[in-house]
C-alpha positions as CSV (number, residue, x, y, z in Angstrom):
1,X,118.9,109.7,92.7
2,X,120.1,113.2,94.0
3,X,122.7,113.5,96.0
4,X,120.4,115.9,98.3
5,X,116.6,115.0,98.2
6,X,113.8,116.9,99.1
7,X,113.7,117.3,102.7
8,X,110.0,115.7,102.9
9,X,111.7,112.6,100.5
10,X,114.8,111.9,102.1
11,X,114.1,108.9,104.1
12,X,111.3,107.2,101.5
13,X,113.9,107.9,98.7
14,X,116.2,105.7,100.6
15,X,113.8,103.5,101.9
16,X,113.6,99.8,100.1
17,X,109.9,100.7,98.2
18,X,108.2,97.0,99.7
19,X,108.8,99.0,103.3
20,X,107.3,102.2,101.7
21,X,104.2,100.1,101.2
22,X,103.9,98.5,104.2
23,X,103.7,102.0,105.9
24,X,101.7,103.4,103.3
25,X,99.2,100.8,103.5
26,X,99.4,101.1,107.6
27,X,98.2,104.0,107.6
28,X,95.4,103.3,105.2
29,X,94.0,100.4,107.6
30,X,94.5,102.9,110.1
31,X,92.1,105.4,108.6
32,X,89.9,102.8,107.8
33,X,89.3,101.0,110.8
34,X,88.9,104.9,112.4
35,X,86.6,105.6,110.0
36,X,84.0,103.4,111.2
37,X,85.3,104.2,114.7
38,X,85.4,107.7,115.3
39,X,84.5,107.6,119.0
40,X,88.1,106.7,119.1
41,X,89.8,109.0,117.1
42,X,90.3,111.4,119.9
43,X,92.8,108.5,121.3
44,X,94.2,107.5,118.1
45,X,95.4,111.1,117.6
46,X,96.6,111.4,121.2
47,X,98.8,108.6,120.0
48,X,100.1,109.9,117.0
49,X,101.2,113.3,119.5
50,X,103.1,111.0,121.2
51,X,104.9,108.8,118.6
52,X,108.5,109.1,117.8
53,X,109.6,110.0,114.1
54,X,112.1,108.6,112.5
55,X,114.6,112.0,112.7
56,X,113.7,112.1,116.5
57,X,114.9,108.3,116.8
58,X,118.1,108.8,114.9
59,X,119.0,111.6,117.5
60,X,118.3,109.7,120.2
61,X,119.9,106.9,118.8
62,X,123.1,109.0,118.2
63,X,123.1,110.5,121.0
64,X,122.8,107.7,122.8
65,X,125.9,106.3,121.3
66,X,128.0,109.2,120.8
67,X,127.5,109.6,125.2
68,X,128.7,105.6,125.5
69,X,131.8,106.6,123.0
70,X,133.2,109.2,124.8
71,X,132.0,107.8,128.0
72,X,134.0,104.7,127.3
73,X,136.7,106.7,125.3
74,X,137.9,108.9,128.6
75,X,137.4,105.8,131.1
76,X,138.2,103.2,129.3
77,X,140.7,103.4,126.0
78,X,141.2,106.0,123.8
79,X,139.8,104.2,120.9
80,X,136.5,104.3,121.8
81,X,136.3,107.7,120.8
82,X,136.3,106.2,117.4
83,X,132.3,105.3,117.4
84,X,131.3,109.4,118.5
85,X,133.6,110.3,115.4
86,X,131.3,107.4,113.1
87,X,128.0,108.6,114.5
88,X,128.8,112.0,113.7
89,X,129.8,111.2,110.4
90,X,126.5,109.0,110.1
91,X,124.5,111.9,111.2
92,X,125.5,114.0,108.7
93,X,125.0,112.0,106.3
94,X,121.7,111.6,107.0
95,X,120.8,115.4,107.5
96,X,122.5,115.4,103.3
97,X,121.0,112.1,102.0
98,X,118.2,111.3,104.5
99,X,120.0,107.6,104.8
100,X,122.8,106.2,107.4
101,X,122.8,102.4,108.7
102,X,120.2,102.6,111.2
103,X,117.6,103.7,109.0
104,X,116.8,100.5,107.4
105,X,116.3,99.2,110.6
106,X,114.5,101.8,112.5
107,X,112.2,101.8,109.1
108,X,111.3,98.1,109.0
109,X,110.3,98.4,112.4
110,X,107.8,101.0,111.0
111,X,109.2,103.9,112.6
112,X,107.6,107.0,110.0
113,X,108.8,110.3,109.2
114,X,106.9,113.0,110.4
115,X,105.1,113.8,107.0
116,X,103.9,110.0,107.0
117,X,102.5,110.6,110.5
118,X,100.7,113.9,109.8
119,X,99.4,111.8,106.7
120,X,97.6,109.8,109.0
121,X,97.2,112.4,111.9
122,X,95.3,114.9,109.1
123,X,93.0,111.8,107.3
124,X,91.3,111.3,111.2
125,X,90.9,115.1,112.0
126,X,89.3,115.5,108.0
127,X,87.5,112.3,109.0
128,X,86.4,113.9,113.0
129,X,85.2,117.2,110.5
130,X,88.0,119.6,111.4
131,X,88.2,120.5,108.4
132,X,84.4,121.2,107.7
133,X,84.6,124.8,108.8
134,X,86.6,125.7,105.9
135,X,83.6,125.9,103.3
136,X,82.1,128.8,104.2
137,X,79.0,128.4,101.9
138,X,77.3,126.3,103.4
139,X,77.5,123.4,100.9
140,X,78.8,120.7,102.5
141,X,82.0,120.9,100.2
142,X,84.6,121.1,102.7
143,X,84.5,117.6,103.5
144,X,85.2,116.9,99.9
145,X,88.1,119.8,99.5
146,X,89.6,118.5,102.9
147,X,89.9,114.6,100.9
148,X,91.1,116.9,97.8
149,X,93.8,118.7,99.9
150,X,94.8,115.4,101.5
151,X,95.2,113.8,98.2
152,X,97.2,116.6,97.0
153,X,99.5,116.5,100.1
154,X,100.0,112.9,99.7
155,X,101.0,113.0,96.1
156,X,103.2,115.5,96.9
157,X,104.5,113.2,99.5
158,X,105.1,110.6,96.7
């Protein structure tokens, strides 16, 4: 494995492949069950606006314990200062490999990246027809280039 990854492959490259599958195959029950729901897609989508990717939860996570480090560091003993000094060095490692200790974690409680979530986010709006303007003949083929294109962006996801 590279030393630097794609930037859309860092966390699945580093991501145990059985967890991989599990979200993958989330997101295809989600698409699913939306596809013979779409009166609540609208929601669904809403949803996926709201939800927290996995780069957004290492920051907070970080950030979190970087502010208890120094915070506990300048009060307390000087040795907390230690963990800010780790996180950092965690962080960065992540922003090179796409992997630090919490990601395991944070990605077998299903936390996705953003491309998995725009996977999923893209499948409903193809599914709701936003993507039925694009043919402009007329032929009904745009629902049919819109599964093409999702295909393609998937594979290149994989």
């Amino acid at each position: 494995m590279s030393l630097m990854p794609p930037t859309a492959r860092r966390v699945p490259a580093h991501t145990a492949p059985h967890v991989n599958r599990r979200i993958e195959q989330e997101i295809e029950a989600s698409v699913a069950y939306f596809a013979e729901h779409p009166e609540e897609i609208d929601d669904r989508l809403d949803e996926l606006d709201r939800e927290w990717d996995i780069e957004r939860t290492l920051e907070a996570n970080a950030a979190s314990f970087s502010l208890l480090g120094l915070t506990l560091g300048l009060t307390l003993d000087r040795r907390w200062l230690a963990l800010p000094v780790g996180v950092a060095a965690f962080l960065l490692q992540h922003a090179v490999q796409g992997w630090c200790p919490p990601v395991p974690v944070f990605r077998r409680l299903g936390v996705r990246t953003a491309g998995e979530i725009d996977q999923e986010r893209y499948a409903l709006k193809a599914l709701r027809g936003d993507f039925d303007r694009i043919a402009s003949d007329g032929s009904g083929a745009a629902p049919a280039r819109a599964r093409h294109a999702l295909a393609a962006v998937r594979a290149r996801a994989h």
